[in-house]
TIRO-2110 file (N, C-alpha, C; in Angstrom, 1 decimal):
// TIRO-2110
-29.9, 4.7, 8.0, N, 1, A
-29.1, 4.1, 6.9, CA, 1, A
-27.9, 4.9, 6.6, C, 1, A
-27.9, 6.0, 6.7, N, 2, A
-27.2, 7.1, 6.4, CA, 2, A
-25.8, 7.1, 7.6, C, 2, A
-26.3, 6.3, 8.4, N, 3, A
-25.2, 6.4, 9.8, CA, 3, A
-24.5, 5.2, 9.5, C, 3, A
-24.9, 4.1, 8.8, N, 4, A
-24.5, 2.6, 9.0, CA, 4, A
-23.1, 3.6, 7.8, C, 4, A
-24.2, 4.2, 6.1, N, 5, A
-22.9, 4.1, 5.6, CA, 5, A
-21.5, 5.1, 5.7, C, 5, A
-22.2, 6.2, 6.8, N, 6, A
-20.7, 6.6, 7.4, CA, 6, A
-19.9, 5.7, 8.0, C, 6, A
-20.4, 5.1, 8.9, N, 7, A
-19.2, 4.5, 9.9, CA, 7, A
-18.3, 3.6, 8.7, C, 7, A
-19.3, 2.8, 8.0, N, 8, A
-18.5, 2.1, 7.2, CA, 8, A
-17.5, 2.7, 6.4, C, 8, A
-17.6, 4.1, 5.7, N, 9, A
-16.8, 4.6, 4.8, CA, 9, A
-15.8, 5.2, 5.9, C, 9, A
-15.9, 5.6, 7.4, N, 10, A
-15.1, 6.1, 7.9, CA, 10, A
-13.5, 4.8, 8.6, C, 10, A
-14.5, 3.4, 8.7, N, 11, A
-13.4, 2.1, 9.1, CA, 11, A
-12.8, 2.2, 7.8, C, 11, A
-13.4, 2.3, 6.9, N, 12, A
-12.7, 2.0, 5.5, CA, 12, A
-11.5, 2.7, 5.5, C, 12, A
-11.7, 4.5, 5.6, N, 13, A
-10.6, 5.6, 5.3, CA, 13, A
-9.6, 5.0, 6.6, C, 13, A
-10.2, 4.9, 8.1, N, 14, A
-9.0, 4.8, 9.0, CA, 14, A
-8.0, 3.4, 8.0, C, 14, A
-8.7, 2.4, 8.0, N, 15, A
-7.6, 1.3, 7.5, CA, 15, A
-7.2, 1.4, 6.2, C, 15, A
-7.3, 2.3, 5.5, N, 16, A
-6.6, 3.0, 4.3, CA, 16, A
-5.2, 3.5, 5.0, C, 16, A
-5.7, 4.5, 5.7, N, 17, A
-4.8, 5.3, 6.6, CA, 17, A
-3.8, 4.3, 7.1, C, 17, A
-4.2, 3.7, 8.2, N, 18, A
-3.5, 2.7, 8.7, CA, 18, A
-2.5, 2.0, 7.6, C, 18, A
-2.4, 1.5, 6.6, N, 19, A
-2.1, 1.2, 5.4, CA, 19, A
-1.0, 2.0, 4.3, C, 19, A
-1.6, 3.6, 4.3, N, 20, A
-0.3, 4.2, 4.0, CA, 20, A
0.4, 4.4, 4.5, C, 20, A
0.1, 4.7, 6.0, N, 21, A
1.2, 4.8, 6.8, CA, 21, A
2.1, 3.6, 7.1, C, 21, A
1.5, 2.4, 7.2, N, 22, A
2.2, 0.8, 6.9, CA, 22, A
3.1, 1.2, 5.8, C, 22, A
2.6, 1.7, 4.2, N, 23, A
3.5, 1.8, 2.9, CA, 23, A
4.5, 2.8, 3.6, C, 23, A
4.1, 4.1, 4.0, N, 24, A
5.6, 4.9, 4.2, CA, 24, A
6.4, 4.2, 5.4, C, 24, A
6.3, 3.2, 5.9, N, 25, A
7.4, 3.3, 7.1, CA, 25, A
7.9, 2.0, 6.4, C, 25, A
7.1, 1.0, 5.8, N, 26, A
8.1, 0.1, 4.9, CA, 26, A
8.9, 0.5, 4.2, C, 26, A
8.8, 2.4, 3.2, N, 27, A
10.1, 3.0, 2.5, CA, 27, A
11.1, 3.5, 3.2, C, 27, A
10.8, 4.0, 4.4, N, 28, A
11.7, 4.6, 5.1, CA, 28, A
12.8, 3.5, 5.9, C, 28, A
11.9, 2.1, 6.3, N, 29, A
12.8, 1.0, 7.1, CA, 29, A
13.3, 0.1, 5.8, C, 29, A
13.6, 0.5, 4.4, N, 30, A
14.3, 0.1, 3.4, CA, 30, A
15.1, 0.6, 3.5, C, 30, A
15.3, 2.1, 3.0, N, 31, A
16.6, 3.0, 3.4, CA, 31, A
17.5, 2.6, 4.7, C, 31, A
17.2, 2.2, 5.6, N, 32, A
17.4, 2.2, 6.7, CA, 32, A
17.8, 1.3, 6.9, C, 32, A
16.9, 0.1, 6.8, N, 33, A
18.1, -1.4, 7.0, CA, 33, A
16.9, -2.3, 5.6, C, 33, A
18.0, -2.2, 4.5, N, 34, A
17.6, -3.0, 3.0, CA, 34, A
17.3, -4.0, 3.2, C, 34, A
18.2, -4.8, 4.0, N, 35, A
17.8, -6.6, 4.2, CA, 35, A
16.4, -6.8, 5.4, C, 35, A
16.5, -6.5, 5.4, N, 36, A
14.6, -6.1, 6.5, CA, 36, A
14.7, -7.6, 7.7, C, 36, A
15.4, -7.2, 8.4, N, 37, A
15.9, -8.7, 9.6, CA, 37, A
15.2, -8.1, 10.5, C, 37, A
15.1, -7.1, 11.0, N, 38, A
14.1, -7.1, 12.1, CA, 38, A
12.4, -7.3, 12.2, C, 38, A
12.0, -7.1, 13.4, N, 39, A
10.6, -7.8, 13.5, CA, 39, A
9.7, -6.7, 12.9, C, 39, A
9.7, -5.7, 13.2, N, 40, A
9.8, -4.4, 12.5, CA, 40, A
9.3, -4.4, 10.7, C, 40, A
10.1, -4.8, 10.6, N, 41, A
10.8, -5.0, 9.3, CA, 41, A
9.4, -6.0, 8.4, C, 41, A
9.6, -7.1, 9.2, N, 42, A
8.2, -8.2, 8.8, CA, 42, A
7.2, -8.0, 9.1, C, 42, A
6.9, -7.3, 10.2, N, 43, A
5.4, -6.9, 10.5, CA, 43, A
4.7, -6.0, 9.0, C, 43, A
5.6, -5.4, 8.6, N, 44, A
5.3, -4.3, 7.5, CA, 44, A
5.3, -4.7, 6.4, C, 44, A
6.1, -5.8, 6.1, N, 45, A
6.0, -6.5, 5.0, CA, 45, A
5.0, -7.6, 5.0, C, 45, A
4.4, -8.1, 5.7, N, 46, A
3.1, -8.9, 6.0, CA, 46, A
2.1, -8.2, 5.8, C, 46, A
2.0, -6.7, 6.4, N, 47, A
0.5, -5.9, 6.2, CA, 47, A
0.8, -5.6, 4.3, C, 47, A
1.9, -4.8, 4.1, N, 48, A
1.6, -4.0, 2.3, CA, 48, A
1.8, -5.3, 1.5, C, 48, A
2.5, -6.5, 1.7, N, 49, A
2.9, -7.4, 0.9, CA, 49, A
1.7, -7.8, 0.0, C, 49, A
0.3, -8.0, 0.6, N, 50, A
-0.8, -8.5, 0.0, CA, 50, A
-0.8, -7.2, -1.7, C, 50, A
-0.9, -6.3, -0.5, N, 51, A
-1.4, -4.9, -1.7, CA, 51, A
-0.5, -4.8, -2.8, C, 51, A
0.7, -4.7, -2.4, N, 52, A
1.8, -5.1, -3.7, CA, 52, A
1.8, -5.9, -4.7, C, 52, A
1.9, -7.5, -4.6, N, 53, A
1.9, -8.7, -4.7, CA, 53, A
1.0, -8.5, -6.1, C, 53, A
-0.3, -7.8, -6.3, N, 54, A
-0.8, -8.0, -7.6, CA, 54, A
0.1, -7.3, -8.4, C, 54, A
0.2, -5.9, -8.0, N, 55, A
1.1, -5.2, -8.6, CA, 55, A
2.6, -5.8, -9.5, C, 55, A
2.8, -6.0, -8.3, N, 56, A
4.2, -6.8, -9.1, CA, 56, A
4.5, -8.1, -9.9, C, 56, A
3.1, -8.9, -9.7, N, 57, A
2.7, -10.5, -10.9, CA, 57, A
2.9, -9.5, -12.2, C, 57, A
1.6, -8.8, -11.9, N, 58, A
1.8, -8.2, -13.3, CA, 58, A
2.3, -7.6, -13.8, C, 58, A
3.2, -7.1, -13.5, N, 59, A
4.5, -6.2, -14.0, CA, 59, A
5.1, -7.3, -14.7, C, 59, A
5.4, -8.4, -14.0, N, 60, A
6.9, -9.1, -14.4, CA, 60, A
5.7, -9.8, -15.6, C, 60, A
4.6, -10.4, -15.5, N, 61, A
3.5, -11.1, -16.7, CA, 61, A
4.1, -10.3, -18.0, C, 61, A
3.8, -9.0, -17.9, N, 62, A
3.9, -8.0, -18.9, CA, 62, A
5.4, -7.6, -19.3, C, 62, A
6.4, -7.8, -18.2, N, 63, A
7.9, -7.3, -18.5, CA, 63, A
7.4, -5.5, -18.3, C, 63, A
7.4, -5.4, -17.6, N, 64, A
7.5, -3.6, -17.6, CA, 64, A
7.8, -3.3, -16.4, C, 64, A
9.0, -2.2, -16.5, N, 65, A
9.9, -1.6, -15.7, CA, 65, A
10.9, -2.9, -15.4, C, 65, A
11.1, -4.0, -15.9, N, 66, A
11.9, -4.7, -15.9, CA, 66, A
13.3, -4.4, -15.2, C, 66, A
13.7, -3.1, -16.0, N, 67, A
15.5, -2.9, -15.6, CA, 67, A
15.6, -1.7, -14.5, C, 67, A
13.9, -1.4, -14.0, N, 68, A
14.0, -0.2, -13.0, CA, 68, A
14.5, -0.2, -11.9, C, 68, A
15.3, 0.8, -11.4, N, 69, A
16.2, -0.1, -10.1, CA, 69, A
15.1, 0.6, -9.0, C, 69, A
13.6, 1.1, -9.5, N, 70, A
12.9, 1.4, -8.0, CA, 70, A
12.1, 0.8, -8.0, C, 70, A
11.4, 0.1, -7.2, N, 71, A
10.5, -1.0, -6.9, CA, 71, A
9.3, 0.0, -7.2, C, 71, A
8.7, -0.1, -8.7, N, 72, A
7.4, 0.2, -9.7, CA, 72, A
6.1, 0.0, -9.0, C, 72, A
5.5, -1.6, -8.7, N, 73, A
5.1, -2.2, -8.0, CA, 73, A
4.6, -1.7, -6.6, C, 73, A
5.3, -1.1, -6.0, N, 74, A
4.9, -0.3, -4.7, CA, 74, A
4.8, 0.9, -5.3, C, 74, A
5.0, 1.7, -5.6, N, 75, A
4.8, 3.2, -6.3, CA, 75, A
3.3, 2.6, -7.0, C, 75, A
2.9, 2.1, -7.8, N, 76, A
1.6, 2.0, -8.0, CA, 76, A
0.9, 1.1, -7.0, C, 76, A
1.2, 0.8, -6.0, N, 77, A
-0.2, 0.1, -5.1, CA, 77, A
0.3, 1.4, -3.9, C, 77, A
0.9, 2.2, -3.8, N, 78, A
0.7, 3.2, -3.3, CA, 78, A
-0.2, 4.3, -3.8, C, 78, A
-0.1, 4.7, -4.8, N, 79, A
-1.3, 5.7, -5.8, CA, 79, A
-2.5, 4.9, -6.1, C, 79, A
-2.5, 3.6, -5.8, N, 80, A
-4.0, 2.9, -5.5, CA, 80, A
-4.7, 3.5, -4.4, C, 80, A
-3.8, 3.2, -3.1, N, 81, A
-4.5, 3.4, -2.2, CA, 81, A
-4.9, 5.0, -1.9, C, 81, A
-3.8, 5.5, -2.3, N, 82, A
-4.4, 7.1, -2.1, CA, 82, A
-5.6, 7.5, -3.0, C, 82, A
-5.6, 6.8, -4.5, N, 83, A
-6.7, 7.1, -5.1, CA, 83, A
-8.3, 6.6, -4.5, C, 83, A
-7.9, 5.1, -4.2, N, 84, A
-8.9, 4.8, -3.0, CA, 84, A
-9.7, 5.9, -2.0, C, 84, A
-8.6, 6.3, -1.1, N, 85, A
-9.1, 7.3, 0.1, CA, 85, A
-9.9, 8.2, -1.1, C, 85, A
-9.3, 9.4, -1.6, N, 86, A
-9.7, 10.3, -2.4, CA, 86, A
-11.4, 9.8, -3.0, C, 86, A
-11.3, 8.7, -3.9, N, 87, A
-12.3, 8.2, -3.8, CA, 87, A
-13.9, 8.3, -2.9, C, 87, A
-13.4, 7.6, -1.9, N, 88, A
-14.3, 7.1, -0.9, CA, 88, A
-14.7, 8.8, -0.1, C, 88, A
-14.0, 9.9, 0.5, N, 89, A
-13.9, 10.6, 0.4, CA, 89, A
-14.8, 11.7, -0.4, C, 89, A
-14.7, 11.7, -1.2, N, 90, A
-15.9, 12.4, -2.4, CA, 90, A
-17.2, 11.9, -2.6, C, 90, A
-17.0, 11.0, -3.1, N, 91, A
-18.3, 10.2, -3.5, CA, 91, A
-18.9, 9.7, -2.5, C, 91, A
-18.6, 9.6, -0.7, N, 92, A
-19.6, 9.1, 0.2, CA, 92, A
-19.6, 9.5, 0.6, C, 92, A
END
């Protein structure tokens, strides 16, 4: 039983992984080309779009960070997901 729930907590961390590193190369291919026209571009915004997407309903529900010129919304479903790993990590 003990084997079943490593493997699980270890697919979990790789596709965590997999995931932040989806989130940093979506920030870096912003810098790099803003209007996001390559395929590149959409592939990355297809994987983090889901994880964001709550983030940012509720931001605009509530009005906060309204006039921020940095996308809030990704900065916190990025400290989700790291809290996630960290999580899963300790406690299993």
């Amino acid at each position: 039983m003990l084997y079943v729930i490593n493997l699980i907590k270890n697919i979990a961390l790789a596709l965590l992984s997999v995931l932040d590193f989806a989130m940093l190369g979506r920030a870096i291919l912003s810098w790099i080309d803003p209007m996001g026209d390559g395929p590149l571009a959409s592939f990355l915004y297809a994987i983090t779009e889901p994880i964001i997407l709550p983030f940012r309903k509720l931001f605009q529900k509530l009005n906060w960070f309204a006039g921020s010129p940095l996308d809030m919304p990704f900065f916190f479903a990025m400290i989700s997901i790291i809290i996630l790993q960290t999580l899963l990590e300790v406690l299993l």
